[in-house]
Steps between C-alpha positions, in 0.01 A plus 500: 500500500389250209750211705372549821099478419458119551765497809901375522525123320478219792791527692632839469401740801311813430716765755496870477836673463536566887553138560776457218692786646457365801683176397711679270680701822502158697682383209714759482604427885357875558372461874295860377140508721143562321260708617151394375232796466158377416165723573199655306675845505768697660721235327668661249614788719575336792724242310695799346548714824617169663773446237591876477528506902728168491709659188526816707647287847762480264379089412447366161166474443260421152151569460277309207236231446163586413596901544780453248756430394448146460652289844776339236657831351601559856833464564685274722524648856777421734446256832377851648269613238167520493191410229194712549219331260155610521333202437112430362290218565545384181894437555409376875313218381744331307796489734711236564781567751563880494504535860466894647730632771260789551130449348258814561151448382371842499110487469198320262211640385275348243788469112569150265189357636418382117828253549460471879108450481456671879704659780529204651724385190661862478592473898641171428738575209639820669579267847730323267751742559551318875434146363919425534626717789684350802656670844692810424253636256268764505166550402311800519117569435322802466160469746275726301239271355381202642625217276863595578412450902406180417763471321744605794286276735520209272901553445576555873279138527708314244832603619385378876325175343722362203845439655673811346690723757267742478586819275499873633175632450400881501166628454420861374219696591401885494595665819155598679579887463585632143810700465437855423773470177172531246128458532371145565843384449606194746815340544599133557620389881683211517417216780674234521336161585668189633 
């Protein structure tokens, strides 16, 4: 947009939609939890299956962000409800509070390296989705590629290191035998790490 070319004028924050809802249902007095679903792909579809399992335990659950609709057509969930929001690096970046109950960072392979400038910069945008969790949270990262075991290394580090009660953390790897379900296929086994 034409506006947003030479950046917000001094003094007005620059957030993504994600973080105004957030405030928005704090606002509201909506005690609602946020899931946070960053990754290079699998994003889109495991954000929806995550909100259509929730809405199908019978909770109130919306899905949106970067897979649409946009995070502030959602509507206001009850203390019990749940957002699911896939969320890019792009929105990541430019957080300011929006603090995930449940962050899953999926997987990164080489995407936005012309804003990012390397996967170093990629990796670090993505772990963004952890930057505000406490004690009681959850975060989950899939152990396919390399930078996200760092990442998990890094994040079990920090949460030992920094103060913070340290947060759940689960890593996700392929199980060493594929399931016969379809050729090649492979699916996730959850470990959790303390």
């Amino acid at each position: 947009h034409p506006l947003a070319g030479g950046g917000p004028p001094a003094g007005i924050p620059s957030l993504p939609d994600t973080e105004r809802l957030f405030q928005a249902v704090a606002g509201a007095g909506s005690q609602a939890r946020f899931v946070g679903i960053p990754g290079t792909t699998g994003n889109y579809t495991t954000t929806a299956l995550l909100a259509h399992a929730l809405a199908g335990a019978g909770m109130a659950a919306a899905a949106g962000a970067n897979l649409g609709p946009a995070a502030l057509s959602l509507p206001l969930l009850p203390d019990n409800g749940v957002y699911v929001l896939e969320m890019s690096s792009y929105m990541l970046e430019r957080l300011a509070t929006l603090r995930f109950d449940v962050a899953a960072m999926l997987n990164l392979s080489v995407d936005h390296l012309d804003r990012h400038g390397d996967m170093d910069g990629y990796a670090m945008a993505k772990r963004a989705v952890f930057d505000r969790q406490r004690g009681g949270d959850l975060a989950v990262i899939g152990m396919d590629d390399a930078m996200s075991r760092d990442m998990h290394a890094q994040l079990v580090v920090a949460t030992k290191t920094d103060g913070r009660n340290p947060i759940d953390c689960a890593a996700v790897t392929p199980p060493p035998v594929p399931l016969p379900q379809g050729e090649g296929e492979e699916f996730p086994h959850i470990v959790t790490i303390s």
